[in-house]
Structure formats: structure tokens, C-alpha cells
matplotlib code that plots the C-alpha trace (Angstrom):
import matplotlib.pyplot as plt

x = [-24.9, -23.6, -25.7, -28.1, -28.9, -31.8, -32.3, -30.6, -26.6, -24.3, -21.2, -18.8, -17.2, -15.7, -15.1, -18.2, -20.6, -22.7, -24.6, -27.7, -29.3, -32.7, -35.0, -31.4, -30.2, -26.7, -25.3, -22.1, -20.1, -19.0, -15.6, -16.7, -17.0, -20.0, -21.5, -24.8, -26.3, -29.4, -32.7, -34.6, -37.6, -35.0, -35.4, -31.7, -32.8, -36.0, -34.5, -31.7, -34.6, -36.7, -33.2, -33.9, -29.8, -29.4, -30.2, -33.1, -32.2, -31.0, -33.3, -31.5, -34.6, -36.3, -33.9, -30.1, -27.6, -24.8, -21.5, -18.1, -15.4, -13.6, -9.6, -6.6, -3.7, -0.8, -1.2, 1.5, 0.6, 3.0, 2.5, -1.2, 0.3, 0.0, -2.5, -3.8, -0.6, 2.4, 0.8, 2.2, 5.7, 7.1, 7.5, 11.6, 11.1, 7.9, 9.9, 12.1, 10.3, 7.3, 7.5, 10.9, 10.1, 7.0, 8.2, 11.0, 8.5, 6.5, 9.8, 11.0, 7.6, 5.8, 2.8, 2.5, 2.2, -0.5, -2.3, -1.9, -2.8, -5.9, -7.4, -6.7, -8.1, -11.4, -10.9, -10.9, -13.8, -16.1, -15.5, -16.4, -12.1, -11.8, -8.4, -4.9, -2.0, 0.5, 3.9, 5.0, 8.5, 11.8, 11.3, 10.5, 8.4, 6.1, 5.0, 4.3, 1.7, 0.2, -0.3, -1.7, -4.6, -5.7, -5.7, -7.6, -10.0, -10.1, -9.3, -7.1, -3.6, -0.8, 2.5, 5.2, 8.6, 10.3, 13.8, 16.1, 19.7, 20.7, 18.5, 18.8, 18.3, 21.5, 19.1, 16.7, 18.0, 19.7, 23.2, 23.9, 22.1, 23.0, 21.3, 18.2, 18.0, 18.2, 15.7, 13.0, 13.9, 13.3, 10.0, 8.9, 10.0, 7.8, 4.5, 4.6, 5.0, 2.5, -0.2, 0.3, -1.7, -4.8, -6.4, -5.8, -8.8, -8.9, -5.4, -6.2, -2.2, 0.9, 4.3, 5.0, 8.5, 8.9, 11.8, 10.3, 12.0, 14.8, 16.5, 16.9, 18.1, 21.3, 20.8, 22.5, 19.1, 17.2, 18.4, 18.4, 14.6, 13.4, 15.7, 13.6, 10.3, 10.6, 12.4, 9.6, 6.6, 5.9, 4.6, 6.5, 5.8, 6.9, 6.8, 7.6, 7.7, 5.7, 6.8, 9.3, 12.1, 12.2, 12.1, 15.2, 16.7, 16.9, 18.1, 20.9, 21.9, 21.2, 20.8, 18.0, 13.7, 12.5, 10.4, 13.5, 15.9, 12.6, 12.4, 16.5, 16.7, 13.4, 10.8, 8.0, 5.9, 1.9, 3.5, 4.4, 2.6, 3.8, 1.9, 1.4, 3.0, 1.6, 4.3, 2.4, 2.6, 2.8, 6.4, 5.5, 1.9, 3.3, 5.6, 3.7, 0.7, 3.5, 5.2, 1.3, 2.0, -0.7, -0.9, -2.0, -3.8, -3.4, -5.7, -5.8, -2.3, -1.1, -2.8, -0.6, 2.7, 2.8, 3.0, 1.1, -2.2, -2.4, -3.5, -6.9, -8.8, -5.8, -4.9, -8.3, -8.9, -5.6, -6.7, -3.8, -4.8, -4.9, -6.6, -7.0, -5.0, -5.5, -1.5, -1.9, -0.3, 0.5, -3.6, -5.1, -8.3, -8.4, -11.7, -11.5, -14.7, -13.0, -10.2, -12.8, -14.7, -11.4, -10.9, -13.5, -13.0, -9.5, -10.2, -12.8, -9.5, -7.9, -9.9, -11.2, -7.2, -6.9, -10.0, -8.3, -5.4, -6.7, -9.0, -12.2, -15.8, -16.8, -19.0, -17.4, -14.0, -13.6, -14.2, -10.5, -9.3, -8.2, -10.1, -12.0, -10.2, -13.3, -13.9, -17.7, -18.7, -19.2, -15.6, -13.8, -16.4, -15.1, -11.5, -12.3, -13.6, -12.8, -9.9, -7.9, -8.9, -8.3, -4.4, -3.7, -5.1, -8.5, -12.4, -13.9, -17.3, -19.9, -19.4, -19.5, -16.4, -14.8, -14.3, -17.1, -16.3, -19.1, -20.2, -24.1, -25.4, -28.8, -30.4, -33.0, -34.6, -37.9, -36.5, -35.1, -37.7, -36.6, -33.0, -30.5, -27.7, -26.7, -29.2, -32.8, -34.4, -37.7, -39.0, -39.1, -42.3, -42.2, -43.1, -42.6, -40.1, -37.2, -37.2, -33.5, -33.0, -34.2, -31.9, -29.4, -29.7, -30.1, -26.8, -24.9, -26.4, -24.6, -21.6, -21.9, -22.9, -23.0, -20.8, -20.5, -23.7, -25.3, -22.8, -24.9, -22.8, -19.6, -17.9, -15.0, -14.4, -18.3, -17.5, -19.5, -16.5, -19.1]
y = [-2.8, 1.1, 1.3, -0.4, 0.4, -0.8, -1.3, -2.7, -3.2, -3.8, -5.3, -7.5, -10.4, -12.7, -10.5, -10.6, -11.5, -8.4, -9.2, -7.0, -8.0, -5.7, -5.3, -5.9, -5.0, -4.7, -4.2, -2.2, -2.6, 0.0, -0.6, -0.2, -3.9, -5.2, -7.8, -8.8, -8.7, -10.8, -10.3, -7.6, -10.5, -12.7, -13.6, -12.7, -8.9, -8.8, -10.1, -6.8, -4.2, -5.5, -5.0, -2.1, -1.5, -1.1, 2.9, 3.6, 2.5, 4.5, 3.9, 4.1, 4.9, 3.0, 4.4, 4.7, 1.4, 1.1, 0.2, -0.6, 2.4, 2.9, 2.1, 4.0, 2.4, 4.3, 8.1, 10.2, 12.5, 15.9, 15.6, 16.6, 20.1, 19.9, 17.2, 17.5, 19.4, 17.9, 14.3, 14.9, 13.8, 10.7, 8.8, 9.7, 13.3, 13.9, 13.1, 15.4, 18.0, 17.6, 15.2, 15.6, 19.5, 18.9, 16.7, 19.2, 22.0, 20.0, 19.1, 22.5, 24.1, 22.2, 25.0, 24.4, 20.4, 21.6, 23.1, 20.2, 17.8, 18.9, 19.2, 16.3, 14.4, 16.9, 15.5, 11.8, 12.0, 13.3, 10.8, 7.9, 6.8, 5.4, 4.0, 5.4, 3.7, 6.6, 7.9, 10.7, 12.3, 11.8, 14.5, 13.1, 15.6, 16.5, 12.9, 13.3, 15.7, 13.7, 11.0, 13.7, 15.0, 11.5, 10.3, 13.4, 13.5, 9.4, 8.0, 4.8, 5.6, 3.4, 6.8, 5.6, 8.3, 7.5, 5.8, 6.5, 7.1, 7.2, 10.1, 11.8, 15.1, 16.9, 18.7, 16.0, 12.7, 11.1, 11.0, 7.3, 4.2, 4.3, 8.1, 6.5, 3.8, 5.8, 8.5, 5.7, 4.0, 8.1, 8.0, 4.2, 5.6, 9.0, 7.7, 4.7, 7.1, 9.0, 6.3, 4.6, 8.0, 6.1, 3.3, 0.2, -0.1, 3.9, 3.7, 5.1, 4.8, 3.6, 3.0, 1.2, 1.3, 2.5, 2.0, 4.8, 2.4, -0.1, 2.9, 5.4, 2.4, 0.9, -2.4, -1.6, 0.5, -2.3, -5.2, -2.9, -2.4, -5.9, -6.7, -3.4, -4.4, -7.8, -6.7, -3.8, -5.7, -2.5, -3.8, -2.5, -0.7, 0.3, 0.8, -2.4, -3.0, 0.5, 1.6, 0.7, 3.5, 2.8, -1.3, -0.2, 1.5, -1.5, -3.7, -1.6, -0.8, -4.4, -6.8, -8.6, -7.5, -5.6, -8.0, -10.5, -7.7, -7.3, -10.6, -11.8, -9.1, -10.7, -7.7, -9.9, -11.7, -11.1, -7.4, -6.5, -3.3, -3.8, -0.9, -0.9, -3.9, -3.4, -5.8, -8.5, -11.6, -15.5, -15.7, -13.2, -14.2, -17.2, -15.8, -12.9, -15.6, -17.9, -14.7, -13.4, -9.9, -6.9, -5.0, -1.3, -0.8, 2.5, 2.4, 6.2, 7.2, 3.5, 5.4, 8.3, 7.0, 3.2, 1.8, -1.2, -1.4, -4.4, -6.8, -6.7, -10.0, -12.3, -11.4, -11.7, -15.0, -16.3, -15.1, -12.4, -10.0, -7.0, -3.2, 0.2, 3.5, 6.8, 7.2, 11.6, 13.1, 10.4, 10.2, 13.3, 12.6, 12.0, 9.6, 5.8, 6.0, 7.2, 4.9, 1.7, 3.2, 2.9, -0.2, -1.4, 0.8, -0.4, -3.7, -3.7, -2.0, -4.8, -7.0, -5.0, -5.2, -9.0, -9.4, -7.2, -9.3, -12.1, -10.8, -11.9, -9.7, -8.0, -10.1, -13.4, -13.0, -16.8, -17.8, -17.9, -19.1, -16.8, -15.5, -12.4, -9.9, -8.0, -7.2, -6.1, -3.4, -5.8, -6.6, -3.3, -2.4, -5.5, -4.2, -0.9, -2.2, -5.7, -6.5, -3.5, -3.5, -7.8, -6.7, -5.0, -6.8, -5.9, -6.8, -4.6, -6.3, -6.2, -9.3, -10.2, -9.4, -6.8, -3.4, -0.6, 1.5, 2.1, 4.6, 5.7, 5.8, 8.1, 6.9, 8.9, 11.2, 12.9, 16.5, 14.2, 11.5, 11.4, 10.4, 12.2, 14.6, 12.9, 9.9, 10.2, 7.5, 7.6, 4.0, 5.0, 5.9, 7.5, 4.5, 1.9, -0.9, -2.2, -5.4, -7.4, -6.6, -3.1, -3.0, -4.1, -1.8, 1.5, 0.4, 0.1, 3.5, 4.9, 2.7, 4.6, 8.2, 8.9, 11.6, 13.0, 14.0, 10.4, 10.2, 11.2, 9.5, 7.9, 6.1, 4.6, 1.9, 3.1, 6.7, 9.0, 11.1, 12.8]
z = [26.1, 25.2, 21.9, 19.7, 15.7, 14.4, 10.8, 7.8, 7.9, 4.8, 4.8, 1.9, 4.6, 1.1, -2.7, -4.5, -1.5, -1.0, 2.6, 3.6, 6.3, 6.9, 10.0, 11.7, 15.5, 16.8, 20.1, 20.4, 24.0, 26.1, 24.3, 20.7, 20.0, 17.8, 20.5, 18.8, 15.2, 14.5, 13.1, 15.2, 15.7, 17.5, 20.7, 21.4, 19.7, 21.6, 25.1, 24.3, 23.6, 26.6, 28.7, 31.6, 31.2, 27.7, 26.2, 23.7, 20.3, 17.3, 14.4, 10.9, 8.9, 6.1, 3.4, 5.0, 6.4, 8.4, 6.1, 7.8, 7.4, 4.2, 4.7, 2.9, 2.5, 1.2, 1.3, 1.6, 3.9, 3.3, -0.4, 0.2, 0.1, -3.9, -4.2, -7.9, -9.5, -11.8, -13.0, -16.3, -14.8, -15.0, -11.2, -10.6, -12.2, -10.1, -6.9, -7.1, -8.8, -6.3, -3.4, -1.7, -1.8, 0.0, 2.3, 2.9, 3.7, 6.0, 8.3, 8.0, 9.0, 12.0, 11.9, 8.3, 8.8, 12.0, 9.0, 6.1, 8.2, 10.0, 6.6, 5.6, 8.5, 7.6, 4.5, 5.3, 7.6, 4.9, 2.9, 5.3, 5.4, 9.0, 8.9, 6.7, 6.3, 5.9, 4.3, 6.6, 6.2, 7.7, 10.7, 14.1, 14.8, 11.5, 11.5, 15.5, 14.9, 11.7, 14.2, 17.3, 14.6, 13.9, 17.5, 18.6, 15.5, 16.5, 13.3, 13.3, 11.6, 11.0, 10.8, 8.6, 9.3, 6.3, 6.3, 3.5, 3.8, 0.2, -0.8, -4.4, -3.1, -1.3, 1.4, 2.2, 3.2, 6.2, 6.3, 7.4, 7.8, 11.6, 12.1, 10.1, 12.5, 15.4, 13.8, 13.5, 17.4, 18.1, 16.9, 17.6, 21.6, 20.9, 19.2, 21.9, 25.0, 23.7, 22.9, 26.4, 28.0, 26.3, 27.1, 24.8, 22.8, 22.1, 20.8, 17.3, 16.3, 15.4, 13.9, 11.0, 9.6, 6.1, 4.1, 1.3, -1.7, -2.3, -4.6, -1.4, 1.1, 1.7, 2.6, 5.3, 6.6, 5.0, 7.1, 10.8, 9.8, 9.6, 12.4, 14.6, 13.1, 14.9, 18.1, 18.4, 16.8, 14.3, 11.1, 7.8, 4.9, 1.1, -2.6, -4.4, -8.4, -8.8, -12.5, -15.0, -14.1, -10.4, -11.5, -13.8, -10.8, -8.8, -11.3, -12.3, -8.5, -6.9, -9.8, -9.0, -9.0, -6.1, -4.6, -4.5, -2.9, -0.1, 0.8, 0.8, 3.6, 5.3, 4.9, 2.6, 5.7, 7.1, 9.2, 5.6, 2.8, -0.3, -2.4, -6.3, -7.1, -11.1, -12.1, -10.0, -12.0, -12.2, -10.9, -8.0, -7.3, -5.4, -3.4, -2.1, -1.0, 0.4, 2.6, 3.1, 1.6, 2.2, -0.9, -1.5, -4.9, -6.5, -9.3, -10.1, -9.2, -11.0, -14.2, -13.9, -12.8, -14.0, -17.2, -16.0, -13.6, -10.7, -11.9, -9.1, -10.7, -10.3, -7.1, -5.9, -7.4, -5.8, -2.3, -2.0, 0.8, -0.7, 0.1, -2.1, -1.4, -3.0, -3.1, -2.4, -4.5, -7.0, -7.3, -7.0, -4.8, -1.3, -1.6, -1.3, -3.3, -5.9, -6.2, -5.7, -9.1, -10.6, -9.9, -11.6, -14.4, -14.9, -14.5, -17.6, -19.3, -18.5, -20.0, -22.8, -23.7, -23.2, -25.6, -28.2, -27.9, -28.6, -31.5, -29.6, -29.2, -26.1, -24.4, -25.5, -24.0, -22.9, -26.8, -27.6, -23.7, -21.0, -18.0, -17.6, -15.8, -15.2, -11.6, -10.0, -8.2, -5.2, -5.3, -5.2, -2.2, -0.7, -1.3, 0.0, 3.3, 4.2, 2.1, 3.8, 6.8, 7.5, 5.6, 8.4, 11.2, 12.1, 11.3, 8.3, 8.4, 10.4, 12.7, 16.4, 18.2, 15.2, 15.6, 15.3, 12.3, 10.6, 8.3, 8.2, 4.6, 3.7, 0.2, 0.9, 3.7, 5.6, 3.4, 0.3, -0.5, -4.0, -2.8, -1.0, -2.4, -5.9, -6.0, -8.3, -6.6, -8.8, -7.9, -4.0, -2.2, 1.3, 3.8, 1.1, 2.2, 0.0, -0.6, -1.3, -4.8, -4.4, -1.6, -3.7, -6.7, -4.5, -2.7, -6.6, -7.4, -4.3, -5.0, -8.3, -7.7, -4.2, -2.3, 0.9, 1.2, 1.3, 4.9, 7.9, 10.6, 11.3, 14.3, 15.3, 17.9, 18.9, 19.1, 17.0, 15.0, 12.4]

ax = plt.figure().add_subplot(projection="3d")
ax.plot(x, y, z, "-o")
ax.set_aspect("equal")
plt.show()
């Protein structure tokens, strides 16, 4: 056994089940794989502990927990350049105005993108994010090093080069659907070749084809991607029903809905990111379950550049397999913590909407019929964990056999009895145990106030990476 924790460990394995298991130990393997968790009494725990082979074990202290990783997915990783400037655009004007420049800059300027993007992996360390599904840009090369700073910083990162050979802007597109095709076999060959230096399980990245959206791709583009994504095995990636303009777009150039235009050229299926989706509704909901769609929910950057928010309760209630993304720049903060708060707060707009509608009092919303669209803080944490990390193909709780990507949570310290960084933990005495619902409420009042200063750890596939 590489390493032991002992302690209490929190993890969400079903939205809306909040499991804390206390006076907890867990064996990681020499690999990174959790291979034990049972109550530290057990004779399974005690038999590991006793072991002359296995290394001293870390304590977690009486106040902090191990959490899984938070996972990202759909940033766009050049437009971090001007994260937090121009939201007062609408989404087409914005591109151009914004995005495509940055994107532009970032191919155009490889020491530039060695700059952006080591921030931003800083950046997604301290705040606990473990895995990012990323938008890159069209150049071979910028998304190469995107790809070299996670590996290196060992953070997991699926690299999206961005296909699109119908671009709006004369000085940034690809010329052809053929060159686009042969851009992304480029850098499927690259990132591949690169990856195979390391041995499997510390193979922090890859690929994932990304069509950027139906307006910018000739179906041309659209059908040699799905037919590359199966002959390579690369999962697939892009915006789908995001906002009423790009919606419009597609209707006027193709005649039919995005999501039908996606899955006629066979890229809806379980290697498939949809993200936004905020015109997810009864017609849809059953074919994104039937194709097993992985969807990205925006909630912050859906305020900004959609005229409807995802609609989080249904899809949760139907099962749909879906994960929360910060969207940089079309969201403004880097955090996953952020966006899960949002989620809930949109969600009780949702709903505080619906009751409106219907003329009914907060508090009574199933009086006239209907179903709360409320979602709990339980369930976004679920979302931000779990729910993206199982979308695209790994653990996200804290289980035997799943990945270990943890994050190490202080409530409070030796130096910070009171609570650590943000948190006023008046009820807690020094050497006083919490019990489950204390437990419970301290972790809500990190869910709710908490920063980077409640993070005192953080590993990845068992290697410490903060």
C-alpha cells in the first residue's frame, strides 16, 4: 500500500446523497488507485495499519476531509487572456469582438500561450479543479503546449484543437474541410506521440475532437469528425442549442435544430460534450438519454450569453449525465465553486419564475401542479464532482478501484480554531468531535463560503500536485 489517510472522507456517489464517513482509512496503490476505505476499527483497517510494508499514515485532523477533485467541463482556454471583459455583448458579437482575437493571438504567439496557460493551470489548482475539458484554438501547436503545462503540472485534460472551416472571420479559420481534417489527424498524431513517453496510468491527457459549432462547420468537416472520432477512439466535443442567435443561425443555414443536425451526422453518443444545451426540453430530453449525451452546464456564463438557463432539476431527475463548466471567458471566474453556487442559485430562479407563473406563494409551489425546479446544495456538489467526472469516463467519488483525486478540505486548524480562512465556526471547540449533522452543516458552510484558503492539499492519480 503507497499511502494511507486517516480520518473523515466526503464524497456525493448519487445527486442529493451527501456520504461522510468519519474515523475513515483508505489505502491508495502505488498507482493512484483508492484500494481500501472502511471504518478505521475494521479488521480490514487494522490488519493495513499493523502491515510492516505499508508507510506511516497521514492524519487529516479532527476538523478537515478528503473531497474528490472538482471537474471543468468546457473552458476555453485562450480566451482566458480577457477573462472578465465584454459580457455586455451578445454571444455572435462577443465572438468576434473578443474570442476569435484571442484565439488569434494565442496561435500567433506561442510564448504568449507559454504565459496564459501556466496561469491558468495555477489557477485551477487553487481552486481544488483536477480535471478540464478544454476549447483550445485551431493551431497545432498552441494547444500542444496547453496540453504539456497540464501534463507537467499533472492535472487531467481532455485538449480540444478546434475544427471549423467556415469561419466568420477572414484571418482566422481553416480554409477547407480537408486542411481541417488533416490539422486535427496532426494533432491527434502529436498529443498521442507525446503521451506514449508516460506510463498509462500517469497519462494526464488527451484529444477530444471539437467541431467549435454547427454555424463554423460544413458538414462536410462534421461527418470526417465522427467518422475520426471512431476510427481513433477520441471522444468529441461542442456547443449545442447555447442561445437564441446561434439557434437562429442554424435554422436559417441547415433548416432543422442543432441537436437534430448533431445527431443525423452521428456525433450525439456516450464519447459525446454537448455544452449549454439551455434549450434542453421535453422533445430533446429523450433523445439526449437515448444517445447518452454528457452535458456541460454553464450556469454563470448561460446568465450572460443565453436567454434561457439549463434546465439542471429536469435533467437530474431524468438521469441525464451531466457536469458544470465555468465556460472562460463567457463566465468570468475560473472556480468550479463558483459556478456550483450558481447552480443553485439559478435553479431557485427557476422556480421562483415557475411559481410566478402559475400565480402560486413561495413555499407552496406544488399547490397549483408542476414540480419544483429547485435544486440543493448537495446536488450541484454532486454535479461538480461525480456528475462530471462519471460524463467523461472516470470515478469522482471515493470508491474502491476509482481514481485518487482528492482535494484536502481544512474547516478549521491548530493556528485557526475558530475556522479556517472565511469560515466563523463558533460552535467548534478545540478537541471536540463532530458528530454527523455537525459534520454536515460545517461542510454546507464551506460549500457556501469557503475559498482557497480552506484547500491544504490536492492529488491526482495519488500524487500530491498542491
Amino acid at each position: 500500500m503507497a499511502q494511507l489517510f486517516v480520518g473523515t472522507f466526503v464524497d456525493t456517489p448519487k445527486a442529493g446523497i451527501l456520504r461522510i464517513r468519519r474515523d475513515h482509512l483508505l489505502g491508495v496503490s502505488s498507482e493512484g488507485y483508492i484500494t481500501h476505505i472502511s471504518p478505521l476499527s475494521s479488521p480490514e483497517s487494522q490488519s493495513l495499519l499493523s502491515s510492516s510494508s505499508t508507510n506511516p499514515p497521514i492524519n487529516l485532523g479532527p476538523f478537515s476531509f478528503l473531497l474528490p477533485t472538482f471537474s471543468d467541463l468546457h473552458l476555453h482556454a485562450p480566451q482566458y487572456l480577457y477573462a472578465g471583459t465584454g459580457l455586455d455583448l451578445p454571444l455572435m458579437e462577443w465572438l468576434e469582438r473578443y474570442a476569435y482575437r484571442a484565439e488569434e493571438r494565442i496561435d500567433s504567439d506561442p510564448k504568449l500561450a507559454e504565459r496564459v496557460y501556466g496561469k491558468l493551470v495555477e489557477r485551477l489548482i487553487e481552486g481544488g479543479t483536477g480535471m478540464v475539458t478544454f476549447f483550445g484554438s485551431i493551431g497545432v501547436e498552441a494547444n500542444l503546449i496547453l496540453a504539456k503545462k497540464m501534463q507537467e503540472a499533472g492535472l487531467r485534460g481532455f485538449i480540444g484543437k478546434l475544427s471549423m472551416d467556415q469561419s466568420p472571420r477572414a484571418t482566422y479559420g481553416e480554409p477547407s474541410a480537408e486542411y481541417s481534417l488533416k490539422s486535427i489527424t496532426s494533432f491527434i498524431d502529436s498529443l498521442e506521440s507525446y503521451t506514449s513517453t508516460f506510463p498509462p496510468h500517469l497519462r494526464f491527457v488527451e484529444p477530444i475532437i471539437t467541431p467549435r459549432f454547427i454555424p463554423v462547420c460544413s458538414d462536410e468537416l462534421l461527418v470526417g469528425l465522427e467518422k475520426l472520432g471512431k476510427e481513433r477512439g477520441v471522444r468529441v466535443q461542442s456547443h449545442m442549442c447555447e442561445g437564441r442567435d446561434q439557434i437562429d443561425m442554424v435554422y436559417k443555414s441547415r433548416g432543422e435544430k442543432d441537436q437534430l443536425v448533431f445527431d443525423k451526422l452521428g456525433l450525439l453518443g456516450p464519447k459525446t460534450l454537448q455544452a449549454h444545451v439551455t434549450y434542453l426540453d421535453e422533445e430533446m430530453i429523450p433523445l439526449v438519454k437515448d444517445r447518452q449525451v454528457t452535458m456541460a452546464h454553464c450556469p454563470l456564463s448561460n446568465a450572460y450569453m443565453s436567454e434561457k438557463q439549463f434546465p439542471l432539476r429536469e435533467a437530474l431527475d431524468e438521469d441525464l449525465s451531466v457536469g458544470l463548466g465555468t465556460d472562460i471567458a463567457g463566465g468570468y471566474s475560473p472556480s468550479i465553486q463558483v459556478q456550483m453556487r450558481q447552480a443553485v442559485v439559478i435553479a431557485r430562479l427557476r422556480e421562483g419564475a415557475r411559481c410566478e407563473s402559475l400565480g402560486c406563494s413561495f413555499g407552496t409551489s406544488h399547490e397549483k401542479g408542476g414540480k419544483n425546479l429547485r435544486v440543493d446544495w448537495t446536488e450541484a456538489l454532486y454535479v461538480a464532482t461525480r456528475g462530471g467526472k462519471k460524463g467523461m469516463g472516470m470515478g469522482g467519488a471515493l470508491e474502491v478501484g476509482m481514481e485518487f483525486d482528492v482535494q484536502l478540505i481544512e474547516l478549521a486548524g491548530e493556528t485557526t480554531p475558530g475556522g479556517t480562512g472565511p469560515l466563523d465556526l463558533f460552535d467548534l471547540e478545540k478537541g471536540k468531535e463532530l458528530d454527523e449533522a455537525g459534520w454536515k452543516e460545517a461542510i454546507e458552510r464551506w460549500w457556501s463560503n469557503g475559498d482557497e484558503r480552506n484547500r491544504r492539499g490536492m492529488w491526482i492519480q495519488g500524487r500530491k500536485v498542491a
